[in-house]
CHARMM internal coordinates of N, CA and C (Angstrom, degrees):
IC EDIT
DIST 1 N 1 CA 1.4435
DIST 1 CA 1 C 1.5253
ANGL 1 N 1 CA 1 C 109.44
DIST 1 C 2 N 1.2767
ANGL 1 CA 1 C 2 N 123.42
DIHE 1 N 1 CA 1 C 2 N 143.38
DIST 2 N 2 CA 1.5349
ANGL 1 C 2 N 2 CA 135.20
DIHE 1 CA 1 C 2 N 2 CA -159.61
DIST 2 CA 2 C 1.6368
ANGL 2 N 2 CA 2 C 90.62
DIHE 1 C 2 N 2 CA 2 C -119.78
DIST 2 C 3 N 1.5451
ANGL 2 CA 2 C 3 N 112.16
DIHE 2 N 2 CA 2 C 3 N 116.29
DIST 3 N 3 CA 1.3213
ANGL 2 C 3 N 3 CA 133.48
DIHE 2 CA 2 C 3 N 3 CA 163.93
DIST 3 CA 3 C 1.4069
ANGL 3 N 3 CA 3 C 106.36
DIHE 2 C 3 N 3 CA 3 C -95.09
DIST 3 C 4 N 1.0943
ANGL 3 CA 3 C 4 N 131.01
DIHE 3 N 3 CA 3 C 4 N 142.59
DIST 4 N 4 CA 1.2597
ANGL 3 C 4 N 4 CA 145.83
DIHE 3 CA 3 C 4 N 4 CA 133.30
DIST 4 CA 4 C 1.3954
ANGL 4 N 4 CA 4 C 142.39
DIHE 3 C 4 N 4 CA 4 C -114.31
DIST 4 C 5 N 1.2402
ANGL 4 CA 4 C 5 N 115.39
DIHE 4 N 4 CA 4 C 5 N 142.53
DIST 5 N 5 CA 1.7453
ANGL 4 C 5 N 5 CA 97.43
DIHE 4 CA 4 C 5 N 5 CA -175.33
DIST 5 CA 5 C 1.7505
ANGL 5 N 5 CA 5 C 101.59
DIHE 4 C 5 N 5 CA 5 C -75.30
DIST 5 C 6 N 1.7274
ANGL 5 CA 5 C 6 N 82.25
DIHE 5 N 5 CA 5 C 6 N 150.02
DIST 6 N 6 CA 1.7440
ANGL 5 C 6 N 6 CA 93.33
DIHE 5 CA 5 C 6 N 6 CA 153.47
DIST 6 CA 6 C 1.4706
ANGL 6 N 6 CA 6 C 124.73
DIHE 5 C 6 N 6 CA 6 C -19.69
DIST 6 C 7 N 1.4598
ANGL 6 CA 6 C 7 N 97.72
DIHE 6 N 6 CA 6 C 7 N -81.40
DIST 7 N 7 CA 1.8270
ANGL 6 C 7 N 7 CA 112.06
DIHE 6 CA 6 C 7 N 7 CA 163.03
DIST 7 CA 7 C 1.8783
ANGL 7 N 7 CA 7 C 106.84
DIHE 6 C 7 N 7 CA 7 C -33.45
DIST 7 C 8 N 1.3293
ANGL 7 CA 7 C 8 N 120.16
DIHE 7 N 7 CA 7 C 8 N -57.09
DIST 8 N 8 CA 1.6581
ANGL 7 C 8 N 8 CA 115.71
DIHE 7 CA 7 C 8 N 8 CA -171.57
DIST 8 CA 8 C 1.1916
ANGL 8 N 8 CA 8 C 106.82
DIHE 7 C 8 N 8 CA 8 C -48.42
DIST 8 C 9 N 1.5984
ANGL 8 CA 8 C 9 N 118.91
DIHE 8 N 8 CA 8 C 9 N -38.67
DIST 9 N 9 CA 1.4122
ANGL 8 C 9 N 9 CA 122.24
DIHE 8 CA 8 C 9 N 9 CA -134.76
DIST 9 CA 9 C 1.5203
ANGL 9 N 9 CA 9 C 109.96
DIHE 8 C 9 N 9 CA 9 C -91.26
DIST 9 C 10 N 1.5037
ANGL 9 CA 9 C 10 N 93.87
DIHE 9 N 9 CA 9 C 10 N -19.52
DIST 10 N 10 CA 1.7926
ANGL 9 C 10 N 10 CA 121.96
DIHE 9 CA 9 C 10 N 10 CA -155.05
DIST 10 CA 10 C 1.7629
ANGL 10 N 10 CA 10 C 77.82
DIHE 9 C 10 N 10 CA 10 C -101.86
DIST 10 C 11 N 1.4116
ANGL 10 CA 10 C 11 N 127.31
DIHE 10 N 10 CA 10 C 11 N -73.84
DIST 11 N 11 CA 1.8712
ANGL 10 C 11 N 11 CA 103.13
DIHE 10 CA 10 C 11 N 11 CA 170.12
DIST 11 CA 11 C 1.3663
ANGL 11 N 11 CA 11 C 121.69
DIHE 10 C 11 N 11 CA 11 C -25.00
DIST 11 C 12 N 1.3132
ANGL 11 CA 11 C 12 N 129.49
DIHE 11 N 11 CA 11 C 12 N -70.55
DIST 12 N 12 CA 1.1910
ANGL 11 C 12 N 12 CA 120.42
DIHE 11 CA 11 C 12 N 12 CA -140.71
DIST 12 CA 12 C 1.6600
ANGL 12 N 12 CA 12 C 88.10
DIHE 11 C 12 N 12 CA 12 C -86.12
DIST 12 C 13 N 1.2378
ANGL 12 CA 12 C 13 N 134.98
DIHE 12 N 12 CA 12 C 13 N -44.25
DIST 13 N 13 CA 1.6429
ANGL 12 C 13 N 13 CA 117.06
DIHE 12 CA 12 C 13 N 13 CA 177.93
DIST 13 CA 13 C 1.6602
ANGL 13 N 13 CA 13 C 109.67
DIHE 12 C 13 N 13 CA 13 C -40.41
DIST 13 C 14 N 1.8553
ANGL 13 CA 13 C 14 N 125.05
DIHE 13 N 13 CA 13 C 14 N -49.72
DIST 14 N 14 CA 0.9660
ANGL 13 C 14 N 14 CA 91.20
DIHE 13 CA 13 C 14 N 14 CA 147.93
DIST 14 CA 14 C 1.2512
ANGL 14 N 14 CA 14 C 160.00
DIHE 13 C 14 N 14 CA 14 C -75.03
DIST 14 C 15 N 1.0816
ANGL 14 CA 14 C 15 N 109.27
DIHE 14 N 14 CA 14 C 15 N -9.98
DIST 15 N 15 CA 2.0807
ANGL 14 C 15 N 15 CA 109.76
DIHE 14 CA 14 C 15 N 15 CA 171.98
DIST 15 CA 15 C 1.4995
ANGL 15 N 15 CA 15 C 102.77
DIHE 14 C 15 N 15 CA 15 C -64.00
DIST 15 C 16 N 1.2713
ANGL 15 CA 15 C 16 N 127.79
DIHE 15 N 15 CA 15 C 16 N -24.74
DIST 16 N 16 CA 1.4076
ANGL 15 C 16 N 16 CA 134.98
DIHE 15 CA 15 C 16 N 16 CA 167.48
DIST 16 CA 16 C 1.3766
ANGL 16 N 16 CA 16 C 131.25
DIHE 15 C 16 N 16 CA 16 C -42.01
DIST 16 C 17 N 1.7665
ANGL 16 CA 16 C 17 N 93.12
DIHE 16 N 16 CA 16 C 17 N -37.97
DIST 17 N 17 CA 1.5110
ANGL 16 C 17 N 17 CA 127.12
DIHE 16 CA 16 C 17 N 17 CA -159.58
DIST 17 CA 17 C 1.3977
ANGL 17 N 17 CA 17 C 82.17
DIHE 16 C 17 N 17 CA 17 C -91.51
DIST 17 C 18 N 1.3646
ANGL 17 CA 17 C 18 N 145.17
DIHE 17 N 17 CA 17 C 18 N -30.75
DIST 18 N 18 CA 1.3532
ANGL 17 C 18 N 18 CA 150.44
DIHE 17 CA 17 C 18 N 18 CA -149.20
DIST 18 CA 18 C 1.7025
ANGL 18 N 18 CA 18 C 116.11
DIHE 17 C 18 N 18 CA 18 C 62.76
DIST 18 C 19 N 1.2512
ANGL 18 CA 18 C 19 N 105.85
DIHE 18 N 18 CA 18 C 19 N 34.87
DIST 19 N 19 CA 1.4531
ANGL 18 C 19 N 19 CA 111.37
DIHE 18 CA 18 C 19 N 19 CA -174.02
DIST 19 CA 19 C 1.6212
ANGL 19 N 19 CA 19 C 99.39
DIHE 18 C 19 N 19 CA 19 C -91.83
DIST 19 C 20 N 1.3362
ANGL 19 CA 19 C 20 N 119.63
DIHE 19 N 19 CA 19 C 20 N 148.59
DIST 20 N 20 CA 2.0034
ANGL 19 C 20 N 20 CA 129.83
DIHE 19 CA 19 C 20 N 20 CA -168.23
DIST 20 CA 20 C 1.3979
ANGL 20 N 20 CA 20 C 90.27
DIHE 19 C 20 N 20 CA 20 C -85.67
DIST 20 C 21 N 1.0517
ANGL 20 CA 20 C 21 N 111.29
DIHE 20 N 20 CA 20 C 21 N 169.34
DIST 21 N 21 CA 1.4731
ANGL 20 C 21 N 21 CA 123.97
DIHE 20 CA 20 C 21 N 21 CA 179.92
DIST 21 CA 21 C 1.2677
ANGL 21 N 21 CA 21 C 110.29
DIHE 20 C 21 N 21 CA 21 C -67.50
DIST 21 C 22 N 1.8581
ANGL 21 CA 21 C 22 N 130.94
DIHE 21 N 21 CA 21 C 22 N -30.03
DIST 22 N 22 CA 1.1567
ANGL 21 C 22 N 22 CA 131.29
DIHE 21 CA 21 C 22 N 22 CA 145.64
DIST 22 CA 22 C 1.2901
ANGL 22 N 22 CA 22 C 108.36
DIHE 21 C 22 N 22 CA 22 C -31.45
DIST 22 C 23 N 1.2945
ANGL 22 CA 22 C 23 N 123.28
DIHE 22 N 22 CA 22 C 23 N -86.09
DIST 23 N 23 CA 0.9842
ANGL 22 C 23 N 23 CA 129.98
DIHE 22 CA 22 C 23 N 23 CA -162.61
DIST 23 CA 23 C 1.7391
ANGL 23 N 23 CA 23 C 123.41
DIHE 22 C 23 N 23 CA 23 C -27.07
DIST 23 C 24 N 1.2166
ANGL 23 CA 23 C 24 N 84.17
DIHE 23 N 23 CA 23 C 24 N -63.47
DIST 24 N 24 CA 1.8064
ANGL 23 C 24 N 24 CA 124.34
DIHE 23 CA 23 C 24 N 24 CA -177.99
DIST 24 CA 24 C 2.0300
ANGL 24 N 24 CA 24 C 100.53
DIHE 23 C 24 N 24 CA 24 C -46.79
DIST 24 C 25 N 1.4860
ANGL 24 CA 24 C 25 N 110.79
DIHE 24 N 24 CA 24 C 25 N -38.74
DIST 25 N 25 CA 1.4493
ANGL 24 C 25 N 25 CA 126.34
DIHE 24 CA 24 C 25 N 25 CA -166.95
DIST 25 CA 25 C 1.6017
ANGL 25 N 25 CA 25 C 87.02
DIHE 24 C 25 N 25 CA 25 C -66.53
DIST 25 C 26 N 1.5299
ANGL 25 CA 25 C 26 N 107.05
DIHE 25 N 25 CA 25 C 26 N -55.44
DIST 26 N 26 CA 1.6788
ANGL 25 C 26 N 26 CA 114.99
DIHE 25 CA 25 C 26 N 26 CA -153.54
DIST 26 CA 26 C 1.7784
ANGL 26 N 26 CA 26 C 105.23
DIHE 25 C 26 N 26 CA 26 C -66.40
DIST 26 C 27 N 1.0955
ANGL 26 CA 26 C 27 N 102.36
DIHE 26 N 26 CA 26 C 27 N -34.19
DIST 27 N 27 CA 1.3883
ANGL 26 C 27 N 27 CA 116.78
DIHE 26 CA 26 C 27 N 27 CA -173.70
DIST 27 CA 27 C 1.9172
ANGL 27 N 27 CA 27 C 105.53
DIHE 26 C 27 N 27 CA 27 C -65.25
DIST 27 C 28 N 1.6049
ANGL 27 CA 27 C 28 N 105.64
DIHE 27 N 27 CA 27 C 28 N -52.01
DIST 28 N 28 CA 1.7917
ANGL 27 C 28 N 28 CA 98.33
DIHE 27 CA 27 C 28 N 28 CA -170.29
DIST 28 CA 28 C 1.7593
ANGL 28 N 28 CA 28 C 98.51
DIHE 27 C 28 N 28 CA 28 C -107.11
DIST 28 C 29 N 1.3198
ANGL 28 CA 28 C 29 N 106.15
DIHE 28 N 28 CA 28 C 29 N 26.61
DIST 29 N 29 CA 1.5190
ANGL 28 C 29 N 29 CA 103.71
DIHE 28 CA 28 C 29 N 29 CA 169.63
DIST 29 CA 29 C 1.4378
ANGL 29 N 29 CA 29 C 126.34
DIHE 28 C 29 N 29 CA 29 C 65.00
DIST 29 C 30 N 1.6264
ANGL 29 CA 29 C 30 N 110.07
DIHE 29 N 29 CA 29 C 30 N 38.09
DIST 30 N 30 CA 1.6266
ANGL 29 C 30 N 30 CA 103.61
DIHE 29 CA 29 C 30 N 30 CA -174.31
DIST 30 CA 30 C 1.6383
ANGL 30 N 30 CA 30 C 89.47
DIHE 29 C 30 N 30 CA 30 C -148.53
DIST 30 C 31 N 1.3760
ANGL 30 CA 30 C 31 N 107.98
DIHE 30 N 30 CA 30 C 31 N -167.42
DIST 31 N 31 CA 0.9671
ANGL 30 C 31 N 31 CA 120.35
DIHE 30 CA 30 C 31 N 31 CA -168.80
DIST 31 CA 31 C 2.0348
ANGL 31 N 31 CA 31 C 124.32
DIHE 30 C 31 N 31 CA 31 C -92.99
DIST 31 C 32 N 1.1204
ANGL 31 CA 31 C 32 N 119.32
DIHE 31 N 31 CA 31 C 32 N 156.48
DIST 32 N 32 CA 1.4633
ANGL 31 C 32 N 32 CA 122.43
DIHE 31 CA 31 C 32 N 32 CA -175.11
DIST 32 CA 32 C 1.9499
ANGL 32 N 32 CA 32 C 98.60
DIHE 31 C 32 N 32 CA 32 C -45.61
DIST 32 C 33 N 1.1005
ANGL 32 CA 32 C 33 N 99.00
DIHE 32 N 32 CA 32 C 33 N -69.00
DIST 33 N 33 CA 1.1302
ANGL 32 C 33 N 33 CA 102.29
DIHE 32 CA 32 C 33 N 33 CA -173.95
DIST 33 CA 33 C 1.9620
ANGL 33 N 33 CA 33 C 130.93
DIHE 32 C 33 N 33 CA 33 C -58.17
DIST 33 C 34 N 1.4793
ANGL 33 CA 33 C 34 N 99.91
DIHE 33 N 33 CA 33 C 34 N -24.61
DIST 34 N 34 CA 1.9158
ANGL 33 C 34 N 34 CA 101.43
DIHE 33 CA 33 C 34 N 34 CA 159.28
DIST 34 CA 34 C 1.4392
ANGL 34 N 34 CA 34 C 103.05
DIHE 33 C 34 N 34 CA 34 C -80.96
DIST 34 C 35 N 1.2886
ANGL 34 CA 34 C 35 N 137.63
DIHE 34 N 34 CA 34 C 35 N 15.52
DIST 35 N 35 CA 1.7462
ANGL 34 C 35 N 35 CA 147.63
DIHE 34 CA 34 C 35 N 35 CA 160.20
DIST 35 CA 35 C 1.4306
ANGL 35 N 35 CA 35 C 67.15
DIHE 34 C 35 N 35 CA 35 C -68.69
DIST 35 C 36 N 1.8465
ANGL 35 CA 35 C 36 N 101.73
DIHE 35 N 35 CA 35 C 36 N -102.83
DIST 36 N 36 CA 1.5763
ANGL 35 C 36 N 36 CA 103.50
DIHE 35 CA 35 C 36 N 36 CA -137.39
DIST 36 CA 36 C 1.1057
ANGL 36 N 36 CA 36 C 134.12
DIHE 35 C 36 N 36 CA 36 C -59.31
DIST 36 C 37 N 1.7887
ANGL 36 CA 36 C 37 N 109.18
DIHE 36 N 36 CA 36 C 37 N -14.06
DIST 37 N 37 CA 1.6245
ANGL 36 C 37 N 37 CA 113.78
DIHE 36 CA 36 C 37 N 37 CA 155.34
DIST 37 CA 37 C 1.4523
ANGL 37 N 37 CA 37 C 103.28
DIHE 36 C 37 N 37 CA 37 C -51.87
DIST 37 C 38 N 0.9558
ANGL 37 CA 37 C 38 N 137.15
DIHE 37 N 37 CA 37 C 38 N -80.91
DIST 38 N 38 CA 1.9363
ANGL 37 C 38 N 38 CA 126.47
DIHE 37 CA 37 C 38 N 38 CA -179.40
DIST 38 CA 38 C 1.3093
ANGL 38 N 38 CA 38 C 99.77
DIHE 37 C 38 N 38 CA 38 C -23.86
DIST 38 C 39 N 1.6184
ANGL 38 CA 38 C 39 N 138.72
DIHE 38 N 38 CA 38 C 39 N -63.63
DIST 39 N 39 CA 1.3868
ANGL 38 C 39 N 39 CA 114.36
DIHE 38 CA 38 C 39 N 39 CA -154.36
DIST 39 CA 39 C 1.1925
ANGL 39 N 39 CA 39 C 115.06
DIHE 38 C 39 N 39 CA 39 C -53.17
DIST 39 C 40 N 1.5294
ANGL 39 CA 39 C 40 N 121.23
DIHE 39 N 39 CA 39 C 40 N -60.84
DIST 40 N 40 CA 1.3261
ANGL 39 C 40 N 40 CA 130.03
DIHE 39 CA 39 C 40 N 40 CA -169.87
DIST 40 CA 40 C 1.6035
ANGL 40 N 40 CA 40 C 110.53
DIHE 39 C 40 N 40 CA 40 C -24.11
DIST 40 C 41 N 1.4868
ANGL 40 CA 40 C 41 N 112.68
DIHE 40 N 40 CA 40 C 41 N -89.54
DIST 41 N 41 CA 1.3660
ANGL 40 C 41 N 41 CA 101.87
DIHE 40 CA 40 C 41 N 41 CA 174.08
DIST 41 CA 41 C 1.9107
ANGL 41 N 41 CA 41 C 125.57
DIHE 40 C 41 N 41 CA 41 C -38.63
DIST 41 C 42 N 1.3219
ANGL 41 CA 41 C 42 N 111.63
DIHE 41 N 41 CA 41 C 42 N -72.70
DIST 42 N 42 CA 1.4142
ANGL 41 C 42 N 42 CA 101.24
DIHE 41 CA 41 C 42 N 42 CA 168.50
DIST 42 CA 42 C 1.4105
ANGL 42 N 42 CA 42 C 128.95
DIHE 41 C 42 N 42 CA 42 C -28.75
DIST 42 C 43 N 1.3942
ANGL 42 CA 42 C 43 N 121.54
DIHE 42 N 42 CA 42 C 43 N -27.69
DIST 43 N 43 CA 1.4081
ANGL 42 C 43 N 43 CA 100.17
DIHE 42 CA 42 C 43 N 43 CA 165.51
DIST 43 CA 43 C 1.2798
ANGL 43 N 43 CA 43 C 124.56
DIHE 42 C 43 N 43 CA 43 C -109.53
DIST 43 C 44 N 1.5697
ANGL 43 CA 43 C 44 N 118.07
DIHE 43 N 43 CA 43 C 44 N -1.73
DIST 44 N 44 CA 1.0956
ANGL 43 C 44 N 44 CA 114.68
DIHE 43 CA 43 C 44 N 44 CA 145.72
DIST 44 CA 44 C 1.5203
ANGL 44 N 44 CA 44 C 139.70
DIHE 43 C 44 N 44 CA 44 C -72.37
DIST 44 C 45 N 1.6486
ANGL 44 CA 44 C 45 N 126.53
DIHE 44 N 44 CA 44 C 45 N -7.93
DIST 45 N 45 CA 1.3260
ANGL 44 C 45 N 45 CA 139.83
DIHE 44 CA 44 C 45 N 45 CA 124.25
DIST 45 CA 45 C 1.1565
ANGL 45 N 45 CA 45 C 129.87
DIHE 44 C 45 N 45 CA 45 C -62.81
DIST 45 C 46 N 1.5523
ANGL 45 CA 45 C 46 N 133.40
DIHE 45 N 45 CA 45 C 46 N 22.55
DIST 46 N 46 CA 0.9716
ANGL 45 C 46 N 46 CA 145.45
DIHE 45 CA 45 C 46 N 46 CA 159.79
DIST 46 CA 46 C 1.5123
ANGL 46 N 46 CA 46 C 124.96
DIHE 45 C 46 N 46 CA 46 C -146.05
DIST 46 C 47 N 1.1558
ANGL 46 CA 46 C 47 N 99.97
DIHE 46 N 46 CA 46 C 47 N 16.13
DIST 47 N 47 CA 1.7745
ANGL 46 C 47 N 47 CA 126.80
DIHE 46 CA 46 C 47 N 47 CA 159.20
DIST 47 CA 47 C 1.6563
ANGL 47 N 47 CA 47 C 95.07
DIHE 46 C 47 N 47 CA 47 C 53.92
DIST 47 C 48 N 1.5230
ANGL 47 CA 47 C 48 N 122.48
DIHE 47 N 47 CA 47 C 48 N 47.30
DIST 48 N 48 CA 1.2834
ANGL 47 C 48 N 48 CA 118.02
DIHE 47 CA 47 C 48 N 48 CA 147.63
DIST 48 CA 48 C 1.0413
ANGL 48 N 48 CA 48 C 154.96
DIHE 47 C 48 N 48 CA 48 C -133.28
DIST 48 C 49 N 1.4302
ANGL 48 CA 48 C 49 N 143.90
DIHE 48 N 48 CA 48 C 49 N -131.71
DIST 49 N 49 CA 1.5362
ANGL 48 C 49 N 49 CA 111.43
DIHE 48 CA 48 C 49 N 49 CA 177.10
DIST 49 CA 49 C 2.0800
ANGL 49 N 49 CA 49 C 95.17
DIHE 48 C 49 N 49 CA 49 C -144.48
DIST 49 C 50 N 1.5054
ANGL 49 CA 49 C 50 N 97.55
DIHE 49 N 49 CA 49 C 50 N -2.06
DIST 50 N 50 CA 1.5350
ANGL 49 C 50 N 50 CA 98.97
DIHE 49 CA 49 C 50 N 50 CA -156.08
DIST 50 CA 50 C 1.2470
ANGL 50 N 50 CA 50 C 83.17
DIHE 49 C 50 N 50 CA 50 C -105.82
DIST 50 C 51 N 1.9042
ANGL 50 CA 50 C 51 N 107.63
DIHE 50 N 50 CA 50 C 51 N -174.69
DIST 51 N 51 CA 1.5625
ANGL 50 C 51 N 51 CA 114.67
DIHE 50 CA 50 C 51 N 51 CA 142.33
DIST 51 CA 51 C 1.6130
ANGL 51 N 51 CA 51 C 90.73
DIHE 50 C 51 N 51 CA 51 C -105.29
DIST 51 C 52 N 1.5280
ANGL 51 CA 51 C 52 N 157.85
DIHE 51 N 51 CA 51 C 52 N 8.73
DIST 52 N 52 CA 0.9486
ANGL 51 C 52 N 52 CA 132.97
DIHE 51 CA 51 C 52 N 52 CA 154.21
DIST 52 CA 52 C 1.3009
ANGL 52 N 52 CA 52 C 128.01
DIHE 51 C 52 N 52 CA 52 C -72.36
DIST 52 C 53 N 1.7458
ANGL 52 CA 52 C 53 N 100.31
DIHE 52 N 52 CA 52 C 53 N -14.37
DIST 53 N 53 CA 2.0222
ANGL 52 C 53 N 53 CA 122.51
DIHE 52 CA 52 C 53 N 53 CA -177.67
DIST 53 CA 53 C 1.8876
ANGL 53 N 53 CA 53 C 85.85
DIHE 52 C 53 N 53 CA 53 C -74.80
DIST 53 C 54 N 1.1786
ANGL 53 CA 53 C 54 N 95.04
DIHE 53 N 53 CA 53 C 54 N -70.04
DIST 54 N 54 CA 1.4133
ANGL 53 C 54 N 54 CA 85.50
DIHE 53 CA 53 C 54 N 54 CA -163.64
DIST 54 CA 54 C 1.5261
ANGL 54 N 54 CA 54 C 120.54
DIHE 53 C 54 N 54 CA 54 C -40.40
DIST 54 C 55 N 1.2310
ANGL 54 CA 54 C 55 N 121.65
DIHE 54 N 54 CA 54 C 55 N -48.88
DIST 55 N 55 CA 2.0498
ANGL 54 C 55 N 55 CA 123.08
DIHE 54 CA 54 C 55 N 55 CA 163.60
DIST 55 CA 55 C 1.2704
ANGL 55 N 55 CA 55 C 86.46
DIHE 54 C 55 N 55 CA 55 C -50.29
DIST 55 C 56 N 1.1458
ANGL 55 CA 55 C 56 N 138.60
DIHE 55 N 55 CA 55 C 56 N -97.30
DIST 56 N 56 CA 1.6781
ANGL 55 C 56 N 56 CA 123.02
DIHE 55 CA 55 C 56 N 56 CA -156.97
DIST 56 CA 56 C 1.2592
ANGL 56 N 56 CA 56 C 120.79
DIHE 55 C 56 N 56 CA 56 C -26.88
DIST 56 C 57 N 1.1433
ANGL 56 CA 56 C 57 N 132.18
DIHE 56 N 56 CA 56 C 57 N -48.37
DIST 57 N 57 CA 1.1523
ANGL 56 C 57 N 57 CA 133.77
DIHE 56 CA 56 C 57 N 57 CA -162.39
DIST 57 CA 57 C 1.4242
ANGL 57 N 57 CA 57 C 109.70
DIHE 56 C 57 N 57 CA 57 C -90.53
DIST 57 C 58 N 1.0865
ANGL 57 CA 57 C 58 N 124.57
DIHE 57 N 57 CA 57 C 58 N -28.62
DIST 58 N 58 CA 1.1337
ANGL 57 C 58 N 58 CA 156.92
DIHE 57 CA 57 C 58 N 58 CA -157.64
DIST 58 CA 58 C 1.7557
ANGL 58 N 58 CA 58 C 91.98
DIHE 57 C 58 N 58 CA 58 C -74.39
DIST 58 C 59 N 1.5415
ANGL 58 CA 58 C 59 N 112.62
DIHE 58 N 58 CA 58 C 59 N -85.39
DIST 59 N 59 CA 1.7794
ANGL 58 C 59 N 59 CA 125.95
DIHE 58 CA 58 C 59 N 59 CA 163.74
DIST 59 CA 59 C 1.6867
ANGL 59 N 59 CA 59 C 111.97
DIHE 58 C 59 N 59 CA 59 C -53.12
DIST 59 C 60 N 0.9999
ANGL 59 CA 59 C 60 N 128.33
DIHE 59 N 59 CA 59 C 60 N -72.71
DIST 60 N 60 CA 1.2754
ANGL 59 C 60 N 60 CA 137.65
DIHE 59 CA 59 C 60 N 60 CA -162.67
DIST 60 CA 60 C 1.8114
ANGL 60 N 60 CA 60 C 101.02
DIHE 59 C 60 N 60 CA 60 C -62.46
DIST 60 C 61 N 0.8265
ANGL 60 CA 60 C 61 N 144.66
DIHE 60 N 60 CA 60 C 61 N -11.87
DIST 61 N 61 CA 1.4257
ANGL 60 C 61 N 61 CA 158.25
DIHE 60 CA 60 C 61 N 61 CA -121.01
DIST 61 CA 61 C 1.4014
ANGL 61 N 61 CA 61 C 106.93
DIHE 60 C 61 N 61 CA 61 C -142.11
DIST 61 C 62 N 1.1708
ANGL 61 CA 61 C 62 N 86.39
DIHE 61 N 61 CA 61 C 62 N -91.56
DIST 62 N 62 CA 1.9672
ANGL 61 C 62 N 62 CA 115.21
DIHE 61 CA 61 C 62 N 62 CA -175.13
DIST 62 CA 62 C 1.5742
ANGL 62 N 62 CA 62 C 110.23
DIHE 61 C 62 N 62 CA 62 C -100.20
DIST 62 C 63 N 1.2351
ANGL 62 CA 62 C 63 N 103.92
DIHE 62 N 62 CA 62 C 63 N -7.06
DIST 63 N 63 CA 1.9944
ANGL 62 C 63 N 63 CA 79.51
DIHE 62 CA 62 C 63 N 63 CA -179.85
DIST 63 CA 63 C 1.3166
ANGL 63 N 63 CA 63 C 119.56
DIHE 62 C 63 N 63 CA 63 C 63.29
DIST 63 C 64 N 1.3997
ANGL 63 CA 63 C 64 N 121.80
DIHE 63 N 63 CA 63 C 64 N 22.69
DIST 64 N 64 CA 1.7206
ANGL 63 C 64 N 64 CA 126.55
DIHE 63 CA 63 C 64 N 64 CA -164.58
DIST 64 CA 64 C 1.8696
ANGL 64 N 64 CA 64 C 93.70
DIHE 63 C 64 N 64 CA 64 C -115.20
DIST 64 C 65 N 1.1637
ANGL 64 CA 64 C 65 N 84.10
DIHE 64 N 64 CA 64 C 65 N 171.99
DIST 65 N 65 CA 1.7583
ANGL 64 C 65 N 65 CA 119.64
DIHE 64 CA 64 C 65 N 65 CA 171.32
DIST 65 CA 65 C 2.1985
ANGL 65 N 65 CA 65 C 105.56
DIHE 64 C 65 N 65 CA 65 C 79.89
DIST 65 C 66 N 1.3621
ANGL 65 CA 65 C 66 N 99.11
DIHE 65 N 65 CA 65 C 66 N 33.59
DIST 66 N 66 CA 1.3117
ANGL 65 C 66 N 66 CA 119.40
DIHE 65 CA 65 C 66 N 66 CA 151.74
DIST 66 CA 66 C 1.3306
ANGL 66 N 66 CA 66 C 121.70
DIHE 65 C 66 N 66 CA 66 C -67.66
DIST 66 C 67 N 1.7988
ANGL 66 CA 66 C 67 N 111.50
DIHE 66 N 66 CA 66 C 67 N 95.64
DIST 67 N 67 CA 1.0385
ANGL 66 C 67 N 67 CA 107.43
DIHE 66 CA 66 C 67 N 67 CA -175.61
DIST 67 CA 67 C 1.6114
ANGL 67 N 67 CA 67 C 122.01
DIHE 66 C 67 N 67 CA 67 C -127.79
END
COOR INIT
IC SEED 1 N 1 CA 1 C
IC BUILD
């Protein structure tokens, strides 16, 4: 079973959105860099290396980011 935090869950819906980690900062109110602290783990709970792995895996996979 694939946990994610709140914080993971709220990244990768946006990388979904195709929003940059800028983007993604402006949107949940923090900074560029607590983005890429989230990636690390998130794609290592989702065994990848991209943010395009993570949408793949993400739909094709899990059926997630129903929002």
């Amino acid at each position: 079973m694939l946990i994610l935090t709140k914080r993971e869950a709220e990244v990768l819906f946006w990388i979904a959105k195709d929003k940059s980690n800028a983007g993604i900062a402006k949107v949940l109110g923090c900074s560029e860099g607590t983005i890429r602290k989230h990636l690390k783990p998130l794609y290592e709970k989702l065994g990848v290396q991209t943010r395009t792995g993570a949408v793949m895996v993400t739909l094709t996979k899990l059926g997630l980011l129903i929002r």
